[in-house]
Legacy VTK file of the C-alpha trace (Angstrom):
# vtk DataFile Version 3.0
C-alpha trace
ASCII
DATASET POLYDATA
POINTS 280 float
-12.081 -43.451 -83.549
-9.771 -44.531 -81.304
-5.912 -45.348 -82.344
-4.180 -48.271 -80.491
-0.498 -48.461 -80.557
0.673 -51.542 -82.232
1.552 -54.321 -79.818
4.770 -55.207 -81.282
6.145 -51.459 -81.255
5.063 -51.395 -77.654
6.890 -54.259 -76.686
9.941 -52.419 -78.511
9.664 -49.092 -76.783
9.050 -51.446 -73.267
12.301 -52.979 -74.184
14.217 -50.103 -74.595
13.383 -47.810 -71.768
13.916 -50.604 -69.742
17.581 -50.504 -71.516
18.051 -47.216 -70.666
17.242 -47.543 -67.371
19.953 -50.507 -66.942
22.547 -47.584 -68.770
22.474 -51.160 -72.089
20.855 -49.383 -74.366
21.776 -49.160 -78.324
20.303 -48.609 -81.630
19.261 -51.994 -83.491
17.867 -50.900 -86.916
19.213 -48.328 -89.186
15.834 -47.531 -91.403
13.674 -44.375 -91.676
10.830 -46.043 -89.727
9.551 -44.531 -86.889
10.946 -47.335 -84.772
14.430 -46.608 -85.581
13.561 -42.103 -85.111
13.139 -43.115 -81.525
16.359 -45.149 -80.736
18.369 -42.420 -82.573
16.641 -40.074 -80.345
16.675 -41.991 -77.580
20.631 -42.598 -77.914
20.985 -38.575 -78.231
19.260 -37.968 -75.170
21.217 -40.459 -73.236
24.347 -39.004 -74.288
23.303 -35.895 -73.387
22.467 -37.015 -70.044
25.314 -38.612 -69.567
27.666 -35.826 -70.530
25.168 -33.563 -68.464
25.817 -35.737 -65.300
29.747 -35.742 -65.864
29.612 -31.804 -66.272
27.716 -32.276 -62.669
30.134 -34.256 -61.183
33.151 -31.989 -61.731
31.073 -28.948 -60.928
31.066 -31.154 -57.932
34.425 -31.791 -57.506
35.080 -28.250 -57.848
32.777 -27.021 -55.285
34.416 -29.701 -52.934
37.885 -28.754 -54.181
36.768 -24.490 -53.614
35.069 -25.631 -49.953
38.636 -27.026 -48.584
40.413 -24.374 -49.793
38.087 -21.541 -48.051
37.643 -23.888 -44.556
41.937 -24.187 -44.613
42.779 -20.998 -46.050
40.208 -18.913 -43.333
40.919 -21.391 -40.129
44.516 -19.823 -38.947
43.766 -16.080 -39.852
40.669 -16.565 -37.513
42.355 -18.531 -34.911
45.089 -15.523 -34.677
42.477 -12.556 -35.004
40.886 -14.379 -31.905
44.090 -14.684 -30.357
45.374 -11.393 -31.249
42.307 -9.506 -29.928
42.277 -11.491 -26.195
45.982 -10.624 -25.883
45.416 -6.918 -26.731
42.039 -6.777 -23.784
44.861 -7.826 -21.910
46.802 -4.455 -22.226
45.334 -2.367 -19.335
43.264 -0.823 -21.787
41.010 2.442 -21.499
37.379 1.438 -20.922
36.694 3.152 -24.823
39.378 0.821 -26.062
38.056 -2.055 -23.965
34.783 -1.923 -26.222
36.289 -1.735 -29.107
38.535 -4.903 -28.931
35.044 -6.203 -27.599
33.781 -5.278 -30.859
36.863 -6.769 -32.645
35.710 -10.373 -30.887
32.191 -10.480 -31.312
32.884 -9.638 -34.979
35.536 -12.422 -35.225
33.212 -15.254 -33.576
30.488 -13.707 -36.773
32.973 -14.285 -38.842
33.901 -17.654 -37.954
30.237 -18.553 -37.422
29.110 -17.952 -40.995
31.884 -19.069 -42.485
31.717 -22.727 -40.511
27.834 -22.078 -41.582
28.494 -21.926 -45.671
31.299 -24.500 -45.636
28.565 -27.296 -44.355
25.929 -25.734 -46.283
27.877 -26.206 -49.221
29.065 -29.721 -48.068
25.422 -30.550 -47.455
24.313 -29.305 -50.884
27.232 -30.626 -52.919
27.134 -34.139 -51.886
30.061 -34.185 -49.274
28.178 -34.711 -45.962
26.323 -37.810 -46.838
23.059 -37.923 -44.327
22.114 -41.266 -43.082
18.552 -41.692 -41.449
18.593 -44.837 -39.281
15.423 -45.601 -36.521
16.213 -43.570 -33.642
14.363 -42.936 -30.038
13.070 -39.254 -30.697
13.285 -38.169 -27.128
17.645 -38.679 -27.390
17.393 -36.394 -30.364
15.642 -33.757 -28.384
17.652 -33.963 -25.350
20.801 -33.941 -27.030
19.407 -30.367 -28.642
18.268 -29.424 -25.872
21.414 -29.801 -24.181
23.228 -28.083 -26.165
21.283 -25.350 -26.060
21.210 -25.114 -22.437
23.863 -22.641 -21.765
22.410 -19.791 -23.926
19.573 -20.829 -23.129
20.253 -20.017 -18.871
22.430 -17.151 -20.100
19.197 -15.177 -20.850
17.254 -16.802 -18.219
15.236 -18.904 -20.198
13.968 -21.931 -19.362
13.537 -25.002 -22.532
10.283 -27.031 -21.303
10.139 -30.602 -22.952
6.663 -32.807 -23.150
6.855 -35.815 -24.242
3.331 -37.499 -25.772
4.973 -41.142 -25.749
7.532 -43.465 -26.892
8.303 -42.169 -30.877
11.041 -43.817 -33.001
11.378 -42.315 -36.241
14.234 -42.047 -39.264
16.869 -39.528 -38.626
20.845 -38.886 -38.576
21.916 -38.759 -35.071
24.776 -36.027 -35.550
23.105 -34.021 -38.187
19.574 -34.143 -37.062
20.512 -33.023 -33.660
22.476 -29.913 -35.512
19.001 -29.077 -36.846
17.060 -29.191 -33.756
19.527 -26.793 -32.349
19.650 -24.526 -34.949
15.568 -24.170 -34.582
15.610 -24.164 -30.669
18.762 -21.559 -30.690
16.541 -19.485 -33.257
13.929 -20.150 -30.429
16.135 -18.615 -27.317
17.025 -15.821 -29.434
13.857 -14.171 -30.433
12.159 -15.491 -26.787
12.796 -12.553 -23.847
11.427 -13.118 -20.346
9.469 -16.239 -21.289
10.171 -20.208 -21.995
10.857 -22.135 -24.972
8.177 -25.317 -25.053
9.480 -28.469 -26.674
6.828 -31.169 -27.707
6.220 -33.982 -29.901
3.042 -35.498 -31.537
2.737 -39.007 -33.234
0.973 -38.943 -36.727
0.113 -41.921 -38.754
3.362 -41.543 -41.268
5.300 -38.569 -38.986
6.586 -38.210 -35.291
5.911 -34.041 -34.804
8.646 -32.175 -32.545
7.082 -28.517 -32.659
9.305 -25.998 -30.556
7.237 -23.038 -29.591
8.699 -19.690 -28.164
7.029 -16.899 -26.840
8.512 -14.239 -29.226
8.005 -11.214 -30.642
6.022 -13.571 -33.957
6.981 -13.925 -37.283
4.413 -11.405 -39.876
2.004 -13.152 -42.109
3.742 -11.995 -45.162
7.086 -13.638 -44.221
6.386 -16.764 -43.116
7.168 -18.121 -46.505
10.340 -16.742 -46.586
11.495 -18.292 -43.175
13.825 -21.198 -44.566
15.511 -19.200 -47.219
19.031 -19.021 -46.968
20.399 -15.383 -45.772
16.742 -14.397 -45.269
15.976 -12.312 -41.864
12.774 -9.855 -40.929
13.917 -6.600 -40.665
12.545 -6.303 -37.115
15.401 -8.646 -36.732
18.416 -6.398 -37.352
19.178 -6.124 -33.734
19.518 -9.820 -33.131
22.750 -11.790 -34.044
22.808 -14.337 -36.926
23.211 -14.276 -40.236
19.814 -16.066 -41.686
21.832 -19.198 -42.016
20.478 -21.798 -39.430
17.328 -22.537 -40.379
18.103 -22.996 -44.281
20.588 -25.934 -43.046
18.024 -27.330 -40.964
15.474 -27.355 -43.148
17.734 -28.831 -45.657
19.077 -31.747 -42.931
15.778 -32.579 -42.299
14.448 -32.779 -45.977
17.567 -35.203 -46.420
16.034 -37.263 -44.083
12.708 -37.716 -45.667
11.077 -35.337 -43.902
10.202 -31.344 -43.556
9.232 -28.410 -41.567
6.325 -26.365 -41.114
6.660 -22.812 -39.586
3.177 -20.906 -37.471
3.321 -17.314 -36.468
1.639 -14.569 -34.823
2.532 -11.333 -34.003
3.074 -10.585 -30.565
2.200 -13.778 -29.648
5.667 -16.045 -30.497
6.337 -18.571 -33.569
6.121 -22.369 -33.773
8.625 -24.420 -35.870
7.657 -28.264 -36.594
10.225 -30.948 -37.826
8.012 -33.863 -39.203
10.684 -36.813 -39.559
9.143 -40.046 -40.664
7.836 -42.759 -38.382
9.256 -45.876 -38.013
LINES 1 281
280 0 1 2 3 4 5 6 7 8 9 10 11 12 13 14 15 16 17 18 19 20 21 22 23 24 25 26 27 28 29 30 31 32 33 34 35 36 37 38 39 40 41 42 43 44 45 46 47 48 49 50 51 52 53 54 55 56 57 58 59 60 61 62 63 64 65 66 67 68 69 70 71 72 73 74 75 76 77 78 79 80 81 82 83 84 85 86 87 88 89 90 91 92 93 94 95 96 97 98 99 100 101 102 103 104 105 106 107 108 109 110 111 112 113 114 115 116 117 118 119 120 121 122 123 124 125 126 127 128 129 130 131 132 133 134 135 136 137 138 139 140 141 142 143 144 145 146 147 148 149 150 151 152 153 154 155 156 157 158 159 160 161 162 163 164 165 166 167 168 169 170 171 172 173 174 175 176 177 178 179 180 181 182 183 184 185 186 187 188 189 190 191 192 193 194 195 196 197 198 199 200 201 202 203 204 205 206 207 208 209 210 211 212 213 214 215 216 217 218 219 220 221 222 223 224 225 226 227 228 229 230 231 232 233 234 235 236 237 238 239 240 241 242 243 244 245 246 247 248 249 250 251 252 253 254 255 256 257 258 259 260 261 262 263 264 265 266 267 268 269 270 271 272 273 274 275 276 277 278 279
């Protein structure tokens, strides 16, 4: 036998979940039916969700409040290690010494790298960089990347190939969304020696593709999944600069935007990493 709910009491609970979803909701009745068990539960849980969300928003605050103080309290000892160490290379120095303050550099410009790295991270994540996907022509995305790019790009001698299929429009955040592509074609030039970095887009029925494909040393099977963790690098990777950084905040920009990526590998035989943003 089949039991159907009476009307009336599904009316009641129609009425008030539609309450709760307008934040109106009370208790009307104050009698041990079943009626009045939900709204007394229903109240709890609403309270608890709304103390919940105001324990979120000052864990919020906080991280906001923590994210200043690091970007403020970090930017002038950087800026005078940097300064510090070019003045000293400027000493006549032996050529032993001369690598060293080398060393002292490149380990600044790390420094300052992942710590510019975590401070949007943690903006993106805790609500203070607010991404806003409007129609855009794809191919300015890409060659905004792409310039950027260029210089490390030439400083290895490799050359960034771009085919276009067509005319794509789709939703993404000019500034933000060209951070991403960069991050992914920078990941590209690094891992590509003696070869080309090939930049092309494809036009789906709900997605515009950009896949950037390098002819790298591959990604293994068993870490593909792994590839848009944050902090997460292969260990045939260790001689390569970055901190496993770039491609967590681009996967995270581009998730913002309604869309996501898709990573292909083989070993020996380079990587492919696809951006799917929506089409408009």
């Amino acid at each position: 036998m089949i039991f159907w709910p009476d009307k009336k009491l599904l009316q009641q609970l129609d009425k008030m979940i539609d309450e709760a979803i307008a934040g109106t909701f009370h208790t009307e009745t104050y009698d041990e039916s079943l009626l009045s068990k939900i709204e007394s539960k229903m109240l709890k849980f609403l309270e608890q969700s709304r103390l919940r969300q105001e324990q979120i928003e000052g864990e919020r605050g906080h991280v906001r409040s923590l994210i200043g103080d690091i970007s403020h309290q970090t930017k002038t000892p950087l800026a005078n290690m940097a300064l510090y160490t070019q003045l000293l290379a400027e000493q006549g120095l032996t050529d032993e010494q001369a690598k060293l303050a080398d060393q002292i550099a490149i380990s600044t410009d790390k420094l300052n790298f992942l710590i510019q790295a975590l401070v949007k991270t943690s903006r993106l994540e805790s609500g203070v960089i607010k991404i806003e996907p409007k129609p855009g022509d794809v191919q300015v995305l890409i060659a905004a990347a792409v310039a950027d790019c260029e210089s490390l790009a030439a400083a290895k001698g490799i050359t960034i190939h771009v085919h276009h299929t067509s005319l794509l429009t789709a939703m993404y955040d000019e500034r933000w969304c060209t951070e991403a592509l960069f991050n992914i074609l920078e990941n590209a030039v690094k891992y590509t020696e003696n070869g080309c970095v090939i930049v092309t887009t494809t036009e789906y029925e709900m997605f515009v593709g950009i896949d950037v494909t390098d002819t790298g040393r591959g990604i293994c099977e068993d870490d593909l999944p792994k590839v848009f963790k944050r902090f997460w690098r292969a260990e045939e990777s260790a001689d390569k600069p970055g901190v496993g950084i770039g491609l967590f905040l681009a996967c995270e920009i581009i998730t913002a935007c309604g869309g996501y990526l898709k990573v292909s590998s083989r070993l020996g035989k380079g990587s492919t990493i696809s951006v799917f943003l929506t089409k408009v």
